[in-house]
N, CA, C and O atoms as a Maestro MAE file, in Angstrom:
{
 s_m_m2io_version
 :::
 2.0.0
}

f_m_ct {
 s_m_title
 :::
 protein
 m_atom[284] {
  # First column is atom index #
  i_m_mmod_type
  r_m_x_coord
  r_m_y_coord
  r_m_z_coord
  i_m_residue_number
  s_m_chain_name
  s_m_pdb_residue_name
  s_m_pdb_atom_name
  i_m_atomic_number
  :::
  1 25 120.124 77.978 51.853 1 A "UNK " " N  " 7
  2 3 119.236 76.981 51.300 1 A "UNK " " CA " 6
  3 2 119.658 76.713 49.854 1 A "UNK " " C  " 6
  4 15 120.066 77.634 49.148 1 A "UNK " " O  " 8
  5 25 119.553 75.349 49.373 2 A "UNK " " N  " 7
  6 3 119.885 74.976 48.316 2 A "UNK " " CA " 6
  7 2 118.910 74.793 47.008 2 A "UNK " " C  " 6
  8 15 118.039 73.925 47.058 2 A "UNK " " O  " 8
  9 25 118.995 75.267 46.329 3 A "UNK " " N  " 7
  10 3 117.897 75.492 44.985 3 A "UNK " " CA " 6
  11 2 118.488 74.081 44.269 3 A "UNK " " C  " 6
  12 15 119.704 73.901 44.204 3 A "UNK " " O  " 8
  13 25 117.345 72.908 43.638 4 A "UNK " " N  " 7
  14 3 117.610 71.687 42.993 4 A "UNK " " CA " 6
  15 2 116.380 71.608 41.647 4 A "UNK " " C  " 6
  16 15 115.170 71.648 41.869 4 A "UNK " " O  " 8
  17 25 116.785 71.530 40.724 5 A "UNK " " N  " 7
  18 3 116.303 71.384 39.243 5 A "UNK " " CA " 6
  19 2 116.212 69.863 38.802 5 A "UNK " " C  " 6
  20 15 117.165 69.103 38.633 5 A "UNK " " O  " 8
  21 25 114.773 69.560 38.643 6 A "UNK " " N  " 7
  22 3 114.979 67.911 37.972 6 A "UNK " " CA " 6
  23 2 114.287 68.531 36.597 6 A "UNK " " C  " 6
  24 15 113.941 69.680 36.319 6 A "UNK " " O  " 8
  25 25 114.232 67.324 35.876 7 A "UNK " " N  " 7
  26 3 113.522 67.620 34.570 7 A "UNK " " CA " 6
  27 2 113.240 66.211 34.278 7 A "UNK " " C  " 6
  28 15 113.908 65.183 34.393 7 A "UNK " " O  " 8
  29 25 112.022 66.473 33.857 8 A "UNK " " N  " 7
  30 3 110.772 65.389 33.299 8 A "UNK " " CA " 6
  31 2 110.182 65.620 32.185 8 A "UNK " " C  " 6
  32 15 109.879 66.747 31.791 8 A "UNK " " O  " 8
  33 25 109.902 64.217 31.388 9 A "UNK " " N  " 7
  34 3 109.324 63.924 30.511 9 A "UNK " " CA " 6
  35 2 107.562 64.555 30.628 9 A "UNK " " C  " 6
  36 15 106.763 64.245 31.512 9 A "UNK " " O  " 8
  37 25 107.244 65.741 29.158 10 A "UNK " " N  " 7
  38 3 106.078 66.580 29.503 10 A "UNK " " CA " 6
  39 2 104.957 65.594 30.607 10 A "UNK " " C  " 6
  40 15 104.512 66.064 31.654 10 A "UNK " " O  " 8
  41 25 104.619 64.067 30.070 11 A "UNK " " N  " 7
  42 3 103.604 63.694 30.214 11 A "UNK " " CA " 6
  43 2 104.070 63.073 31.633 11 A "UNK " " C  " 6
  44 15 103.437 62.030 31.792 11 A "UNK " " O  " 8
  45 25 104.870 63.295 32.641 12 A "UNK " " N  " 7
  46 3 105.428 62.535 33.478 12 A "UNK " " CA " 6
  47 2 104.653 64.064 34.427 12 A "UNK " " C  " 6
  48 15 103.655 64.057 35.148 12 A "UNK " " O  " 8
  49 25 105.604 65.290 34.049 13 A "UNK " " N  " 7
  50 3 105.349 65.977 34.789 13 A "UNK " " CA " 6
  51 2 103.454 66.289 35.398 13 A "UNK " " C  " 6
  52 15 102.991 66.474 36.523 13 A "UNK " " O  " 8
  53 25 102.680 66.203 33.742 14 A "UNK " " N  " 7
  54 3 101.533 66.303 33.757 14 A "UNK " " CA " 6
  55 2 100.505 65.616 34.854 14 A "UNK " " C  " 6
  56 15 99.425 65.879 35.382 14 A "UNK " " O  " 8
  57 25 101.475 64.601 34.871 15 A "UNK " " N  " 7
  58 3 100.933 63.074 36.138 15 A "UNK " " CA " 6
  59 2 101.052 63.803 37.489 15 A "UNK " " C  " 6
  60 15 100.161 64.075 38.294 15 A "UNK " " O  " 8
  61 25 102.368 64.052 37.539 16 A "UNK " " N  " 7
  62 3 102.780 64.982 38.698 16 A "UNK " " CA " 6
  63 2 101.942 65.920 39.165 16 A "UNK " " C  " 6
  64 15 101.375 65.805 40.252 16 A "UNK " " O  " 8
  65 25 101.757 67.217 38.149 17 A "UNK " " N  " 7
  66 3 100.992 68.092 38.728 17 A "UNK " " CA " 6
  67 2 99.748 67.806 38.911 17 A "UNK " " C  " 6
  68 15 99.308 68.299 39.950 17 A "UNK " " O  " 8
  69 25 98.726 66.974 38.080 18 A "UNK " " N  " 7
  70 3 97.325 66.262 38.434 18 A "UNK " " CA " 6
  71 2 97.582 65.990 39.848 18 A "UNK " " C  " 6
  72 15 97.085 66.672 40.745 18 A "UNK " " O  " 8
  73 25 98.032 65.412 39.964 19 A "UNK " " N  " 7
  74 3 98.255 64.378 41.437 19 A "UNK " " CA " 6
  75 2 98.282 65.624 42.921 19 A "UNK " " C  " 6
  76 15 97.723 65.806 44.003 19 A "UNK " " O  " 8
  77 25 99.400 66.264 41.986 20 A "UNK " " N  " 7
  78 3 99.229 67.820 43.418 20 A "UNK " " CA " 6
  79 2 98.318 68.310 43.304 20 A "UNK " " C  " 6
  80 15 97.851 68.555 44.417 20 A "UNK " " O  " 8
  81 25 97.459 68.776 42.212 21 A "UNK " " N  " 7
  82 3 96.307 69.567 42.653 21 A "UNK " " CA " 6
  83 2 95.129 68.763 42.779 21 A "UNK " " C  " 6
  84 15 94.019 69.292 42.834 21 A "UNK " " O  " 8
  85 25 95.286 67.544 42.827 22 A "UNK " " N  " 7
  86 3 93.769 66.519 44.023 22 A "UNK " " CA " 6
  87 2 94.522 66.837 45.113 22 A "UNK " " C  " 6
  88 15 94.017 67.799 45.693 22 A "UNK " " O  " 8
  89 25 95.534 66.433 45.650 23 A "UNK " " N  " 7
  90 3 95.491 66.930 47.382 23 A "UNK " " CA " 6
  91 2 96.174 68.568 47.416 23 A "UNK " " C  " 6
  92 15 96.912 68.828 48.367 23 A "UNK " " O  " 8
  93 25 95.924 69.607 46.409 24 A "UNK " " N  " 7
  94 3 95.917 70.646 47.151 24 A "UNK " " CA " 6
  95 2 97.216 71.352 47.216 24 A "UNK " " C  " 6
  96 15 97.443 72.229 48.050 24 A "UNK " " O  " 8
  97 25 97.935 71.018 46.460 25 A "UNK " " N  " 7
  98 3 99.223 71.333 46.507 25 A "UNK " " CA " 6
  99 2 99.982 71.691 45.319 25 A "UNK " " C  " 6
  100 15 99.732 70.827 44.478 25 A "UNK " " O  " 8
  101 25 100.839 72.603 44.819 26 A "UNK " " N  " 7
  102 3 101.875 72.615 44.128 26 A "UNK " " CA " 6
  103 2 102.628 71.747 44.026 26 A "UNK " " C  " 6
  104 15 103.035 71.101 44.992 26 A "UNK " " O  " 8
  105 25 102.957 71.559 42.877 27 A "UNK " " N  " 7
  106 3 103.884 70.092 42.079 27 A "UNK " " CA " 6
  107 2 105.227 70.174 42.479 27 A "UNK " " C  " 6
  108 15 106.011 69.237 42.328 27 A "UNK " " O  " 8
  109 25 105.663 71.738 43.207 28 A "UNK " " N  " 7
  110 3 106.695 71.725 43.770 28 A "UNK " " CA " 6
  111 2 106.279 71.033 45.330 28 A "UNK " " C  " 6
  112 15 106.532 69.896 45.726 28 A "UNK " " O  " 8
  113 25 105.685 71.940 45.915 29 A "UNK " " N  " 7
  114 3 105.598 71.477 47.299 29 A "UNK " " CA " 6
  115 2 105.497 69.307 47.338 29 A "UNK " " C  " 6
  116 15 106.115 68.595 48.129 29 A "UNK " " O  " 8
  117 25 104.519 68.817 46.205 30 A "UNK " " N  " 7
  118 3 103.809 67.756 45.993 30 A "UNK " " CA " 6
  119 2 105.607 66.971 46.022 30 A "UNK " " C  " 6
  120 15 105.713 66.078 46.862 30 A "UNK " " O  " 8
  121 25 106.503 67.179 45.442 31 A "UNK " " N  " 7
  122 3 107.326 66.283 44.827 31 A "UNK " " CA " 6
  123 2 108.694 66.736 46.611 31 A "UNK " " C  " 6
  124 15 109.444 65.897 47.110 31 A "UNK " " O  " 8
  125 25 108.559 68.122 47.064 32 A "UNK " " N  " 7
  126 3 109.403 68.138 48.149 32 A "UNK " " CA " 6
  127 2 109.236 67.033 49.143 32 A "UNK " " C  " 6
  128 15 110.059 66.324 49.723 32 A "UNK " " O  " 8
  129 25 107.493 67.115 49.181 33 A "UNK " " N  " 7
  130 3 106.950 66.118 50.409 33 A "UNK " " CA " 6
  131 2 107.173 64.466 50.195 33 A "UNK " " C  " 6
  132 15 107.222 63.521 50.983 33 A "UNK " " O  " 8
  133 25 107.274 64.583 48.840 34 A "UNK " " N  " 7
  134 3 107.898 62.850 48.420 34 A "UNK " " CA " 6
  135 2 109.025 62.655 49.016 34 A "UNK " " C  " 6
  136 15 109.093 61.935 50.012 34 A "UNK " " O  " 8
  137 25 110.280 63.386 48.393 35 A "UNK " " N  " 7
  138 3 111.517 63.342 48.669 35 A "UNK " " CA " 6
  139 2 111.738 63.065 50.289 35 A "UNK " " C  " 6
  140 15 112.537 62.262 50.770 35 A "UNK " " O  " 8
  141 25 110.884 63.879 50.964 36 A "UNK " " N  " 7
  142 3 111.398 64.153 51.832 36 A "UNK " " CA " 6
  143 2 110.837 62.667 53.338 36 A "UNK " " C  " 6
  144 15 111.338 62.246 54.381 36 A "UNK " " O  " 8
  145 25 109.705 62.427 52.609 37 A "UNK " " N  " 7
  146 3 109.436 61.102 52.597 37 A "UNK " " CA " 6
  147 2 109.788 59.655 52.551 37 A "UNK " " C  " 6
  148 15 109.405 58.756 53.300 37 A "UNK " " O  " 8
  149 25 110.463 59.613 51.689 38 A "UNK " " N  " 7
  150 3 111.402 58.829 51.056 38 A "UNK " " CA " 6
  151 2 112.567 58.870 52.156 38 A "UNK " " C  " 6
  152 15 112.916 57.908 52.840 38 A "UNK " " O  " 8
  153 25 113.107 60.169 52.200 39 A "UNK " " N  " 7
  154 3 114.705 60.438 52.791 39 A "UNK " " CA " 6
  155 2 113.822 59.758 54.956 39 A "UNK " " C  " 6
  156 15 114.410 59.031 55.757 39 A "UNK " " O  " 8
  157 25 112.899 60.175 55.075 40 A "UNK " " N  " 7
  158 3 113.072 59.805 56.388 40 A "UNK " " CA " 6
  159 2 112.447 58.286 56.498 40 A "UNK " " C  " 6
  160 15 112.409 57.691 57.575 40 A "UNK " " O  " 8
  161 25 112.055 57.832 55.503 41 A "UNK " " N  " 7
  162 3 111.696 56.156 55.858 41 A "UNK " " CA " 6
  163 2 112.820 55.743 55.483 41 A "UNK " " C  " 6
  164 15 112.752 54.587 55.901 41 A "UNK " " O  " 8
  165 25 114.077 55.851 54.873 42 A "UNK " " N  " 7
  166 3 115.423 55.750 54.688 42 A "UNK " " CA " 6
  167 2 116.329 55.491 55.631 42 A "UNK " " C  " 6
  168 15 117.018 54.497 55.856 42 A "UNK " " O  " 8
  169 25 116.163 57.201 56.487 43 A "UNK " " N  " 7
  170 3 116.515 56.946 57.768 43 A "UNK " " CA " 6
  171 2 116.204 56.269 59.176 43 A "UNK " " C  " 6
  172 15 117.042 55.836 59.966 43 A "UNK " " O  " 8
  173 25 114.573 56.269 59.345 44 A "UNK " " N  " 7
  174 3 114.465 55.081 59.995 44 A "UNK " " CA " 6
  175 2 114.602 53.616 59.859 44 A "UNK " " C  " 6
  176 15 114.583 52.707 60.690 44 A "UNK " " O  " 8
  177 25 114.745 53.643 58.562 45 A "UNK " " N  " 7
  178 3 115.443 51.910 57.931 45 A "UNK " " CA " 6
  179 2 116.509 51.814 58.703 45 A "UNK " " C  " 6
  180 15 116.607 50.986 59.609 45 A "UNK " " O  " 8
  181 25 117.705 52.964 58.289 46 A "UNK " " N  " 7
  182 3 118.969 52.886 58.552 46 A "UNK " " CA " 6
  183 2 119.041 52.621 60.502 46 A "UNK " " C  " 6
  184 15 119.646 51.748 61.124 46 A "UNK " " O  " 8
  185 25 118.560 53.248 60.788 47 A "UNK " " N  " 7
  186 3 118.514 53.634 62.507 47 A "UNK " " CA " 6
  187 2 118.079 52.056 63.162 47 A "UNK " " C  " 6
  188 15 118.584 51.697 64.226 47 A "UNK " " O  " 8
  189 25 117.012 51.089 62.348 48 A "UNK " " N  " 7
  190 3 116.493 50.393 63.272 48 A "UNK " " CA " 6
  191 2 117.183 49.013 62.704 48 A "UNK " " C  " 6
  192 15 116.904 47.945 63.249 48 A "UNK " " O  " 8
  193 25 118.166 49.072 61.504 49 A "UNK " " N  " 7
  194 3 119.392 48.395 61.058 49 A "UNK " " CA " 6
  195 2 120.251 48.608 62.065 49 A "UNK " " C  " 6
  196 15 120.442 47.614 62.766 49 A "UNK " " O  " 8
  197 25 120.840 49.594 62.369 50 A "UNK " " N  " 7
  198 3 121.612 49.565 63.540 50 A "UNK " " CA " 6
  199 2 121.135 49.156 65.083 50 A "UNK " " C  " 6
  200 15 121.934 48.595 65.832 50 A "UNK " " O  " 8
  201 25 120.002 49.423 65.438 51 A "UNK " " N  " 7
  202 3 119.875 49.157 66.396 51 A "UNK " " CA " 6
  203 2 119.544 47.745 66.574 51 A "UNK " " C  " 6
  204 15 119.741 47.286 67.700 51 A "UNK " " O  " 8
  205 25 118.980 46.810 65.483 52 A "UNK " " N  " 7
  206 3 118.954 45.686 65.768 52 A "UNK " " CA " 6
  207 2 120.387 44.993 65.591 52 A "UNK " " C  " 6
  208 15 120.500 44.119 66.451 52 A "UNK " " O  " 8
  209 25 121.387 45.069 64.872 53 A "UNK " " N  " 7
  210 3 122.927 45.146 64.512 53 A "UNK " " CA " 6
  211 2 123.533 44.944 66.158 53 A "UNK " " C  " 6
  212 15 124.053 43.889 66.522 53 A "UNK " " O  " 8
  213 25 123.373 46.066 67.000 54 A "UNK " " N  " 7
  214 3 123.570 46.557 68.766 54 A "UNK " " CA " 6
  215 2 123.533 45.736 69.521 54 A "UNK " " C  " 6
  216 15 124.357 45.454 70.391 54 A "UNK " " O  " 8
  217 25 122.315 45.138 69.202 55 A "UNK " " N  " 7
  218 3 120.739 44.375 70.238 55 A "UNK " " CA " 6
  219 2 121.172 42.964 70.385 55 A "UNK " " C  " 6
  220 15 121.779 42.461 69.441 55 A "UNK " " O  " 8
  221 25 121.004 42.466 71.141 56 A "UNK " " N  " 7
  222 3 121.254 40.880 71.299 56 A "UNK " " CA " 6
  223 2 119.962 40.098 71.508 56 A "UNK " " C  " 6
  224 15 119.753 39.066 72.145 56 A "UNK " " O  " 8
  225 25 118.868 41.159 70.536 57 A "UNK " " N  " 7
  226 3 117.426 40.422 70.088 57 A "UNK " " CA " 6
  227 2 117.776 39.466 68.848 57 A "UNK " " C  " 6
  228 15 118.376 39.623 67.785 57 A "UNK " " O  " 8
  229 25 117.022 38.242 69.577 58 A "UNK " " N  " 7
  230 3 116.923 37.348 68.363 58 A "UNK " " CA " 6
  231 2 115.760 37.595 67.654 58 A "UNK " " C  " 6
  232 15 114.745 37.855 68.300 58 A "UNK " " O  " 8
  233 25 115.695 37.545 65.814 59 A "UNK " " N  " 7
  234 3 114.841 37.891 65.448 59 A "UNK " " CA " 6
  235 2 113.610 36.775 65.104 59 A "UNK " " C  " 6
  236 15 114.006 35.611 65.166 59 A "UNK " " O  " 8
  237 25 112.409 36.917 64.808 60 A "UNK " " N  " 7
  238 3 111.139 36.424 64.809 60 A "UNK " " CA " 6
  239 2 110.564 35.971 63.573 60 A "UNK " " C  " 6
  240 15 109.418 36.314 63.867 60 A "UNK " " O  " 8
  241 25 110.468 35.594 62.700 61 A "UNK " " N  " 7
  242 3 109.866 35.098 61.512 61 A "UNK " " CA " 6
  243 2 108.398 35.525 61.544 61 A "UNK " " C  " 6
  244 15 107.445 35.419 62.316 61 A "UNK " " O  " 8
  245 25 108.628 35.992 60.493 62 A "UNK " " N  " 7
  246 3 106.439 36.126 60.242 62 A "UNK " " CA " 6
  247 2 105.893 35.446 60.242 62 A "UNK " " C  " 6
  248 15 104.812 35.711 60.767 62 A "UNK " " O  " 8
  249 25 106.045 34.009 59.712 63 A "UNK " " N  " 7
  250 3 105.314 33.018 60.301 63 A "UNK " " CA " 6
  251 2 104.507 32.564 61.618 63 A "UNK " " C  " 6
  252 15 103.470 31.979 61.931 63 A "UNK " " O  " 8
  253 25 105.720 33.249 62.245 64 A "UNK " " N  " 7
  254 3 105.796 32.788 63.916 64 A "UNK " " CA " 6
  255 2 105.531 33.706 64.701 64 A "UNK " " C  " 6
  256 15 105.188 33.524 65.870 64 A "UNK " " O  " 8
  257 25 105.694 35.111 64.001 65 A "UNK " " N  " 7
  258 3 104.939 36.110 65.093 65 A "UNK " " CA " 6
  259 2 103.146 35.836 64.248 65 A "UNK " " C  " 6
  260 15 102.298 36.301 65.010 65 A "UNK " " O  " 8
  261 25 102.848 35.559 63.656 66 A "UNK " " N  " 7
  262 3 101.569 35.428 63.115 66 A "UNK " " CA " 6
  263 2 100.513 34.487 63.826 66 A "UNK " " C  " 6
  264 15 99.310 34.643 64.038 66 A "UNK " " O  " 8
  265 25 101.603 33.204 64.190 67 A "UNK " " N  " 7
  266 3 101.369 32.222 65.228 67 A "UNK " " CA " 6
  267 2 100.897 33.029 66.720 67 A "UNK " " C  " 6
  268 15 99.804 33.328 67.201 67 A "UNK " " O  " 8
  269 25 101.888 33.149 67.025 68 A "UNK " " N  " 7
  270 3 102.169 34.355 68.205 68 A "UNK " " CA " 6
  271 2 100.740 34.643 68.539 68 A "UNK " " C  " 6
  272 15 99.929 34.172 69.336 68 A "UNK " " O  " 8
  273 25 100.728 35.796 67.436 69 A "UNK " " N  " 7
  274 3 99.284 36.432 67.589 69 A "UNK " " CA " 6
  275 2 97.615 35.736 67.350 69 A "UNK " " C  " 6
  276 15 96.559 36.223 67.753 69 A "UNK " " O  " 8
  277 25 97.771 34.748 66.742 70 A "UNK " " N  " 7
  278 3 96.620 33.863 66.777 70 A "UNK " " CA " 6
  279 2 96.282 34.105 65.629 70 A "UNK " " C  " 6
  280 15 95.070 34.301 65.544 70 A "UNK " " O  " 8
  281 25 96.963 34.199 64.459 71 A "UNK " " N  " 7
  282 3 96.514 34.809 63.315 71 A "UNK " " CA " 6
  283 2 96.429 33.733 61.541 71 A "UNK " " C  " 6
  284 15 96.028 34.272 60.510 71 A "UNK " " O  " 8
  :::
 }
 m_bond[283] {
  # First column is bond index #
  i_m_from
  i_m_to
  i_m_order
  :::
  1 1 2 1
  2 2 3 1
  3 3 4 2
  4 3 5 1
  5 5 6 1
  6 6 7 1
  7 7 8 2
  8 7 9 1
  9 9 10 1
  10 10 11 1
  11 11 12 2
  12 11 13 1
  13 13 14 1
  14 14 15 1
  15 15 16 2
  16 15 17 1
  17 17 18 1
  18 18 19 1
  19 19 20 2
  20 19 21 1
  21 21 22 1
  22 22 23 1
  23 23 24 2
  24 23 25 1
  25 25 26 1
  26 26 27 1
  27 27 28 2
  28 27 29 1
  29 29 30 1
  30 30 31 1
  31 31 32 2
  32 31 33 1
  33 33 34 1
  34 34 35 1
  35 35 36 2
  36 35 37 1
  37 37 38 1
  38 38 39 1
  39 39 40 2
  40 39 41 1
  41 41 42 1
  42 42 43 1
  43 43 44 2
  44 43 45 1
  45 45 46 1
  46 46 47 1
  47 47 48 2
  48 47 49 1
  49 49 50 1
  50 50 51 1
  51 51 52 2
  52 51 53 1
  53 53 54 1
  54 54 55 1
  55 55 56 2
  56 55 57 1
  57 57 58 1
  58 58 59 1
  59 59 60 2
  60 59 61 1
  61 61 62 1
  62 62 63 1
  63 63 64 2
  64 63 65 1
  65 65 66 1
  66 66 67 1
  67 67 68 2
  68 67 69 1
  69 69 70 1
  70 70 71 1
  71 71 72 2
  72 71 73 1
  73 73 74 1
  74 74 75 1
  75 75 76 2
  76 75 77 1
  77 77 78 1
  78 78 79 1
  79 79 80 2
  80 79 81 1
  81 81 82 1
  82 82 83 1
  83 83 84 2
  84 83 85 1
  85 85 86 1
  86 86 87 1
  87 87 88 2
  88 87 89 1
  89 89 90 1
  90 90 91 1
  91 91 92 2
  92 91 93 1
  93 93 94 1
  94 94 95 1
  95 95 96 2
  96 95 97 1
  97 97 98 1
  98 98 99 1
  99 99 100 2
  100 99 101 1
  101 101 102 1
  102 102 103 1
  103 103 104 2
  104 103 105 1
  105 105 106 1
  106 106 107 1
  107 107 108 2
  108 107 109 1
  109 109 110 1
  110 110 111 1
  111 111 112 2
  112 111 113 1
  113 113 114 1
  114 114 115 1
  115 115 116 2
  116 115 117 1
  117 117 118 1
  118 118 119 1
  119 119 120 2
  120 119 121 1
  121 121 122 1
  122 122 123 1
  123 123 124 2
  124 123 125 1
  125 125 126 1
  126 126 127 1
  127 127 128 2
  128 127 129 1
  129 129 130 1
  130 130 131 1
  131 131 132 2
  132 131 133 1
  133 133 134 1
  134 134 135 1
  135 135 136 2
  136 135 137 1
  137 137 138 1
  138 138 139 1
  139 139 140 2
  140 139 141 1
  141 141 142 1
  142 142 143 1
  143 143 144 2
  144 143 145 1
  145 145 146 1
  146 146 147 1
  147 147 148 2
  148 147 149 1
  149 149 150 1
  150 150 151 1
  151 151 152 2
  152 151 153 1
  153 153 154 1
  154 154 155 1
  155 155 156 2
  156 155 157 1
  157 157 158 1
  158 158 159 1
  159 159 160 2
  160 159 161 1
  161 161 162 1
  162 162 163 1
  163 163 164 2
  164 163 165 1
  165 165 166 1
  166 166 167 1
  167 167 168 2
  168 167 169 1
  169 169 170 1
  170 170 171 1
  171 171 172 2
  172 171 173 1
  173 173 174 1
  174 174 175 1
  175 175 176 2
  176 175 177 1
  177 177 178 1
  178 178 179 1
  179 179 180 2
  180 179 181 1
  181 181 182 1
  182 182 183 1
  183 183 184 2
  184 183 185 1
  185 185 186 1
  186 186 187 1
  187 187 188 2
  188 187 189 1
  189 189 190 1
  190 190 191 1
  191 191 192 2
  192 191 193 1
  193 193 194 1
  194 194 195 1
  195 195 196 2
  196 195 197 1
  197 197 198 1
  198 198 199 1
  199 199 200 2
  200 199 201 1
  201 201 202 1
  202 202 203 1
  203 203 204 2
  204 203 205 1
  205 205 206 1
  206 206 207 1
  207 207 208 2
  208 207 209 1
  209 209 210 1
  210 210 211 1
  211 211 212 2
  212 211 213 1
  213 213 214 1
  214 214 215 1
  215 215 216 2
  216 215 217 1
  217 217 218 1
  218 218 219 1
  219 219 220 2
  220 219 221 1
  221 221 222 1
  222 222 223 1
  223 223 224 2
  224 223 225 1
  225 225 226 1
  226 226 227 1
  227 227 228 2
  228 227 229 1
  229 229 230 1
  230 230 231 1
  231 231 232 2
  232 231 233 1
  233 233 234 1
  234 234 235 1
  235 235 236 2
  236 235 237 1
  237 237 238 1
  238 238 239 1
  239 239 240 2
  240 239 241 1
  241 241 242 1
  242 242 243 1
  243 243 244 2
  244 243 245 1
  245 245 246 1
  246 246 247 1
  247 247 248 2
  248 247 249 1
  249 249 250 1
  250 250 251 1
  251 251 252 2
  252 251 253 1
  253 253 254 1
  254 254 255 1
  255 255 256 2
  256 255 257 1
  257 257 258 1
  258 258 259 1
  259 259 260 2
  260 259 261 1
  261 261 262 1
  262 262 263 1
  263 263 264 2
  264 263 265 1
  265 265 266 1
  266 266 267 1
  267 267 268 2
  268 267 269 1
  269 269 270 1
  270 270 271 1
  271 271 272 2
  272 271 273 1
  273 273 274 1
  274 274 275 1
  275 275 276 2
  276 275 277 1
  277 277 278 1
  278 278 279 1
  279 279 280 2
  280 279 281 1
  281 281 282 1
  282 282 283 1
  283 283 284 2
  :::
 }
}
């Protein structure tokens, strides 16, 4: 396992740790669950880029799926 060091501005971090201890958490755990957050809406970006890339779906305008739906 890999040990990673950021460093923040005092009043940045201060934000940080407030924020973890309303939901309950360490500012470490608080900032892993970001990252790690981040890294998998990343990867499902990447995944459903490719799969529409694959696909011989034509794509839909928001306009028109809005239509679509009666909206």
């Amino acid at each position: 396992m890999t040990t990673a060091t950021m460093r923040f501005d005092d009043d940045i971090y201060s934000q940080i740790k407030e924020l973890a201890e309303f939901h309950g958490l360490t500012p470490t755990t608080f900032m892993k669950n970001a990252i790690l957050e981040q890294l998998e809406d990343e990867l499902d970006y990447q995944e459903g880029i490719k799969a529409l890339s694959e696909s011989n779906c034509k794509t839909v305008s928001r306009e028109k799926m809005m239509e679509r739906l009666g909206m």
